[in-house]
C-alpha positions as CSV (number, residue, x, y, z in Angstrom):
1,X,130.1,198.6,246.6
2,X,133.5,197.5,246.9
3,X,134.1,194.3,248.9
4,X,135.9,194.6,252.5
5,X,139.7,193.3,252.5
6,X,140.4,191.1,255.3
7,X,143.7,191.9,256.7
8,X,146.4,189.3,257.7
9,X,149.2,190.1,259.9
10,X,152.1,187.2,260.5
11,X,153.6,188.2,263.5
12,X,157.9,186.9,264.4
13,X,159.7,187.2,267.3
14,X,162.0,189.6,265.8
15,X,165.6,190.4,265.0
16,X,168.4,192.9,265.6
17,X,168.7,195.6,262.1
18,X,172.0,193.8,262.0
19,X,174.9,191.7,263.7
20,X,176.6,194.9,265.2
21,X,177.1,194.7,268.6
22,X,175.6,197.6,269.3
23,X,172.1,196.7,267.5
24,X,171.9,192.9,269.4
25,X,172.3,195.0,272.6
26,X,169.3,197.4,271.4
27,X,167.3,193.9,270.0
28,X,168.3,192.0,273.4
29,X,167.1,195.3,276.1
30,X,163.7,195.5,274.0
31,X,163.2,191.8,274.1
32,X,164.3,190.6,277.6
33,X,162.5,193.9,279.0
34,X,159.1,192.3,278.3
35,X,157.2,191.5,281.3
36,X,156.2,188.0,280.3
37,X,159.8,187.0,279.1
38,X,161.4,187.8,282.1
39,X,158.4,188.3,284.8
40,X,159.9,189.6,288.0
41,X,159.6,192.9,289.3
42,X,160.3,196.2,286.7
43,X,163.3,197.5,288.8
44,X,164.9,194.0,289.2
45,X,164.0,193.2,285.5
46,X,165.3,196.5,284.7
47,X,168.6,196.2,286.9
48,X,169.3,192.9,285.3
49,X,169.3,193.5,281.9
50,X,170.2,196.7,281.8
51,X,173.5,196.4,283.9
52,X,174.2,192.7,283.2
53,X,172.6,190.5,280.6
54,X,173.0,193.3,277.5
55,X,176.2,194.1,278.1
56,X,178.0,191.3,278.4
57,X,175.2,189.0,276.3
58,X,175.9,191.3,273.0
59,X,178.5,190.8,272.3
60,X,178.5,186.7,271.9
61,X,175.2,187.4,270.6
62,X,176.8,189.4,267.9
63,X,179.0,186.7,267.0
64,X,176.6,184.1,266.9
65,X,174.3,186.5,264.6
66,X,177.2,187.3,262.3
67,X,178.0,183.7,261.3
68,X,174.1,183.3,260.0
69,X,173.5,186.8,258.7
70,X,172.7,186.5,254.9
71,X,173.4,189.1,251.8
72,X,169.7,190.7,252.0
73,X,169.9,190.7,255.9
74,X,168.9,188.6,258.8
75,X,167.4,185.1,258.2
76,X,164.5,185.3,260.2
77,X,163.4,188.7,258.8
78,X,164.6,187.4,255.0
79,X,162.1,184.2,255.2
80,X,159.8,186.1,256.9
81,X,159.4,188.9,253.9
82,X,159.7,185.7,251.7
83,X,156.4,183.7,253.6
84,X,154.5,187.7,253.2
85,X,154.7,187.6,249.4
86,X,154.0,183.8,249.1
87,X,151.1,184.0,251.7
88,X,149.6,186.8,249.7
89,X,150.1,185.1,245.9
90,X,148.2,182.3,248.2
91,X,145.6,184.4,249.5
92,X,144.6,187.0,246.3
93,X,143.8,189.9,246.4
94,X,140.3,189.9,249.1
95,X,143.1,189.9,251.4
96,X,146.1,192.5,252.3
97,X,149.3,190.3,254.3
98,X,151.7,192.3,256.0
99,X,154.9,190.7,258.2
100,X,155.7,192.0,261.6
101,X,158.0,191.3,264.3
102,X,157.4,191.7,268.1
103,X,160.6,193.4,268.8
104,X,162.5,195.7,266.5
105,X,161.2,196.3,262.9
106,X,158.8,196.0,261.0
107,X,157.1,196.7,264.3
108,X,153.6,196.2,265.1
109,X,152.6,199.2,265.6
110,X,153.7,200.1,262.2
111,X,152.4,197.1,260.2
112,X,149.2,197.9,262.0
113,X,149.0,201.5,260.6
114,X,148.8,200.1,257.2
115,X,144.8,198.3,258.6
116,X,143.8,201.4,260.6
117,X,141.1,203.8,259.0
118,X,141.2,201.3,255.8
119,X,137.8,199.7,256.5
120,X,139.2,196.4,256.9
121,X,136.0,194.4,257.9
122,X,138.1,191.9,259.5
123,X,142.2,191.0,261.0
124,X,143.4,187.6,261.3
125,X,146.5,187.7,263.3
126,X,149.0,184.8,263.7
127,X,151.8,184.8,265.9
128,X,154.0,182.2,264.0
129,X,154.7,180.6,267.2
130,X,153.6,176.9,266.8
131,X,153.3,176.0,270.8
132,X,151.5,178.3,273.3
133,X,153.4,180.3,275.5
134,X,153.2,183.9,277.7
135,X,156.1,184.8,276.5
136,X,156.0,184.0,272.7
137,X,152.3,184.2,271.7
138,X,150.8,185.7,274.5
139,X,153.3,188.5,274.4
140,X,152.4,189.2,270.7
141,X,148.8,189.5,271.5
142,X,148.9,191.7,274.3
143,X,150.7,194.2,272.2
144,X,148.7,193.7,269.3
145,X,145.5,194.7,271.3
146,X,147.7,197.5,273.2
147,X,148.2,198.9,269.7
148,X,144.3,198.8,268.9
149,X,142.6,199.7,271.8
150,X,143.0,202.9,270.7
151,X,141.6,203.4,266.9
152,X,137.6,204.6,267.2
153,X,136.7,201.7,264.9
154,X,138.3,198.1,265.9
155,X,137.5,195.4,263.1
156,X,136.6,192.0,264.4
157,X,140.2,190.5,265.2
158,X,140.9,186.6,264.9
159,X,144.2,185.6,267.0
160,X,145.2,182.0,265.6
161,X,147.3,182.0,269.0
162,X,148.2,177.4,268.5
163,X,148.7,175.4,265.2
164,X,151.4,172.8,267.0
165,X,148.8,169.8,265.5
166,X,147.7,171.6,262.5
167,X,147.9,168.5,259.9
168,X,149.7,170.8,257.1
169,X,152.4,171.9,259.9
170,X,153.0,168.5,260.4
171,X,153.5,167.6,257.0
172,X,155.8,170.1,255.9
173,X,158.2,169.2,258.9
174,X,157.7,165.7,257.8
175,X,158.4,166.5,254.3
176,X,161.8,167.9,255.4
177,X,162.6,165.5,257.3
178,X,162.0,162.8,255.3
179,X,164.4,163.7,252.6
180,X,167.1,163.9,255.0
181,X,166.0,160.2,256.3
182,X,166.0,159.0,252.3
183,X,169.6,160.0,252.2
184,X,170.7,157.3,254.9
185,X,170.0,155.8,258.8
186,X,170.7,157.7,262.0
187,X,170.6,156.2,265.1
188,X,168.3,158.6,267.1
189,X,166.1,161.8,266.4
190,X,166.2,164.4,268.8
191,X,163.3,167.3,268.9
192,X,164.6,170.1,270.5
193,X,162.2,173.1,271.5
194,X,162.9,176.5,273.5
195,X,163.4,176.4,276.7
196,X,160.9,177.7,279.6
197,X,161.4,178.9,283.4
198,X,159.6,175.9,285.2
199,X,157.2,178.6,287.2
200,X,155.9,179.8,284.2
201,X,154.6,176.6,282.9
202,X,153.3,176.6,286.1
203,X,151.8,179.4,286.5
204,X,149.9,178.5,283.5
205,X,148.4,175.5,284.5
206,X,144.7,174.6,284.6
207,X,143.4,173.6,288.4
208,X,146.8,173.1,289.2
209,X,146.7,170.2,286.8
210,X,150.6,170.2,285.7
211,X,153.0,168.3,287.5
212,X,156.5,169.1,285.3
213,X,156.2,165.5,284.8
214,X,153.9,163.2,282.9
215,X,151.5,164.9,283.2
216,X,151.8,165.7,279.4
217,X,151.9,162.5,278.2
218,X,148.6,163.0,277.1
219,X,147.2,166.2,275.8
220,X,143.5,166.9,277.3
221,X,141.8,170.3,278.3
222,X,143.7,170.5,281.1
223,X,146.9,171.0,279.7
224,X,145.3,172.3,276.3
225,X,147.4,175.8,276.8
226,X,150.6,174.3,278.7
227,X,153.5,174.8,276.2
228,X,155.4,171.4,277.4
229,X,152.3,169.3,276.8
230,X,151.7,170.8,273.3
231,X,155.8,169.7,272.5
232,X,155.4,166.7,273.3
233,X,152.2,166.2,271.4
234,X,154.0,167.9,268.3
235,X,156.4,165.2,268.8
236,X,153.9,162.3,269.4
237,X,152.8,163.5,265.6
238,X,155.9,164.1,264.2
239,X,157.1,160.8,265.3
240,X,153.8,158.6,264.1
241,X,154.1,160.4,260.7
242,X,158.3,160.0,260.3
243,X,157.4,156.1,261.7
244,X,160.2,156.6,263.8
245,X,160.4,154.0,267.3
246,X,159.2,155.6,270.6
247,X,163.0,154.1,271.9
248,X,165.2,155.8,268.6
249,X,163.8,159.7,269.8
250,X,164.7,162.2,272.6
251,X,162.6,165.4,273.8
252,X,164.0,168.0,275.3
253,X,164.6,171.7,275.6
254,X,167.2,174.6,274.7
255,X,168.3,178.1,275.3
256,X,168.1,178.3,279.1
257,X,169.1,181.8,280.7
258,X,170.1,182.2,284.1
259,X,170.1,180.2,287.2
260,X,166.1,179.0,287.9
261,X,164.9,175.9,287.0
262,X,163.7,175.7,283.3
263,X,161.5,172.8,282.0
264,X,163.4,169.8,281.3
265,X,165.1,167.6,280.3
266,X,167.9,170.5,278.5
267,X,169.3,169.9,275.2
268,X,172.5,170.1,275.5
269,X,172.7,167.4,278.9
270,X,170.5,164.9,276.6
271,X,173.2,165.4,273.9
272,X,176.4,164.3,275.9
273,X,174.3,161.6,277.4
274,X,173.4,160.3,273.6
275,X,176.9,160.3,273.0
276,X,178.3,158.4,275.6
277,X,175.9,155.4,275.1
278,X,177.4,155.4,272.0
279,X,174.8,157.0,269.3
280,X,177.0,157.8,266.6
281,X,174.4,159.4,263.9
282,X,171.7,162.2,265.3
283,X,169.1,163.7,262.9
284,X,167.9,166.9,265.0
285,X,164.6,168.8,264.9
286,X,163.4,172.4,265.7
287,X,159.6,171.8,265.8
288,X,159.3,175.6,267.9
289,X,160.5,177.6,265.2
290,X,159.1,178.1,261.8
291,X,162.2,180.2,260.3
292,X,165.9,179.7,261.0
293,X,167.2,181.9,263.0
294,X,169.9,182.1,266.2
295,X,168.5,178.9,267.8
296,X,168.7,176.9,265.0
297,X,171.2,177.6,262.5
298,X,173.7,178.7,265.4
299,X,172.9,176.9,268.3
300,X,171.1,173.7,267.2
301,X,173.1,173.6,264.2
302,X,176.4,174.8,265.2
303,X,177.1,174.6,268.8
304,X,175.2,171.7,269.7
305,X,176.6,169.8,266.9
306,X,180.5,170.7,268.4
307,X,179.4,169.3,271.4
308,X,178.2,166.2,270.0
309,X,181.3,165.5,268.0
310,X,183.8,166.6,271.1
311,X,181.9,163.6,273.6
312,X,182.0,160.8,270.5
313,X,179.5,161.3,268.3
314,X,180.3,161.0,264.8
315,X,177.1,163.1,262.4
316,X,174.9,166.1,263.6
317,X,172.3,166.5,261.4
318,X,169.7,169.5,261.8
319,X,166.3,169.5,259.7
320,X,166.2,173.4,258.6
321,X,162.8,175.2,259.7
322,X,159.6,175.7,257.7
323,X,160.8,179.2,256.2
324,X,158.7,179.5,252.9
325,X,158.2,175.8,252.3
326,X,155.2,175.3,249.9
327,X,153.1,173.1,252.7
328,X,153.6,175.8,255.2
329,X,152.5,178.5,253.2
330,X,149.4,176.6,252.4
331,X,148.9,175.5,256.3
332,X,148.6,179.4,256.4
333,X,146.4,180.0,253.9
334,X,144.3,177.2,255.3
335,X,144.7,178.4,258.6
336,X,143.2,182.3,257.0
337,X,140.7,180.8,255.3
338,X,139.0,178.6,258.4
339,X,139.2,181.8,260.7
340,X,137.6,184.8,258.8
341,X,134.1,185.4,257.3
342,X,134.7,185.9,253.6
């Protein structure tokens, strides 16, 4: 009898089919239509993006897409296809790896067709989301068990829903960023994640346990699924393994949207501050994202480092994401192996 495959879906955010205007509006309604991205009421949610933030959001979007879209099409979706092949070379051939993305295409309803009626004994799903959140990981999950609930055999289903402290996903940020360190001195590191409405962080807290404060200067059970705890403890490990001074690094967060409070302190407030003390050299991180994308190519990388230059600094550097780096792939693999019965 033929062994059992295990199947192994790696699950993105997702991406526009390209930098038109037209399909970052289509990418941006799908997206920001999500219940646990934006979560206020369906009429106001719908009012909102519908009549305000796709229209007139598009069309910078657009721009912002066009100045990182490669050759073979977008980055995140070109790294992604890239980390599919590698994962599966990595893996053999007990195990079938397919790449989907929460919002566009490859969807997940799709990628999941390819594991439905194939006797798959198992599915180990990983939203490549390093930190917890509702909005990121939780989102992914929810519509990957939308999407199942419905086939007359489910296969056992592992979600690997964290891997912020996996050791090998440390390493191969360290790796990165330790050949940009070789090259010469900065004066301060900054780890930049995505940004969070305050009430959802709340929301999520255990017993009431979160404070927005520091509270997560020490990761326990109680903050175990808080997504600001898990940043900073990312950091915390980042920083021990680069050997870099608790005084020489900066936390903080990006990407805000709209007027309520997000989680603090925001990127682009710590950068102008760095400045005017007088750092001159800035070696940036993106420890939330595993593949560039808009955030970090364009914003991090772009944007943030205009900014810094225009208030006196003099060198922006950003340490590029995981994409198909070979300790990534392997913290994958790893990360397959512990969670499924072979």
């Amino acid at each position: 009898m033929a062994k059992s495959k295990i199947g192994v879906v790696i699950i993105n955010l997702g991406t526009p089919d390209s930098p038109s205007v037209a399909d970052v509006r289509k990418y941006l309604r799908e997206f920001l239509m999500d219940r646990r991205v934006i979560d206020i009421p369906f009429w106001r949610r719908f009012l909102l993006i519908n009549c305000i933030i796709a229209p007139f959001r598009a069309p910078q979007s657009a721009k912002g897409y066009q100045k990182l879209w490669l050759p073979q099409g977008s980055p995140l979706k070109v790294y992604g296809q890239g980390l599919e092949m590698l994962l599966q070379l990595a893996l053999g051939q007990d195990f079938q790896v397919k790449l989907a993305m929460r919002y566009q295409s490859p969807s997940i309803k799709s990628v999941l067709l390819n594991f439905k009626d194939k006797g798959f004994k198992e599915l180990v799903v990983i939203p490549l989301y390093p930190q917890y959140a509702s909005a990121s990981s939780g989102s992914t999950m929810e519509e990957v068990m939308k999407v199942v609930k419905g086939w007359e055999v489910i296969p056992q289903i592992k979600f690997i829903s964290q891997f912020f402290d996996h050791p090998l996903f440390i390493k191969a940020f360290v790796d990165i960023g330790k050949k940009y360190m070789a090259q010469q001195s900065y004066d301060h590191y900054l780890f930049s994640y995505h940004g969070l409405p305050e009430h959802q962080i709340l929301k999520a807290s255990c017993d009431h346990y979160c404070r927005l404060g520091d509270c997560c200067s020490v990761y326990n059970g109680k903050n175990q699924y808080c997504y600001r705890a898990q940043c900073f403890e990312t950091t915390r490990l980042l920083v021990k393994a680069l050997g870099i001074k608790k005084e020489d690094h900066t936390v903080c967060f990006q990407s805000r949207l709209g007027k309520t409070p997000w989680i603090k302190p925001y990127t682009d407030e710590v950068i102008k501050e760095l400045a005017n003390r007088g750092i001159k050299k800035v070696l940036a991180f993106s420890p939330a994202f595993v593949a560039d994308c808009l955030e970090t190519t364009v914003e991090i990388g772009l944007e943030y480092k205009k900014l810094f230059i225009e208030h006196g600094g003099e060198q922006w550097q950003l340490v590029e994401s995981l994409n198909a780096h070979p300790e990534w792939v392997e913290c994958l693999k790893e990360m397959v192996k512990e969670n499924c019965h072979e």
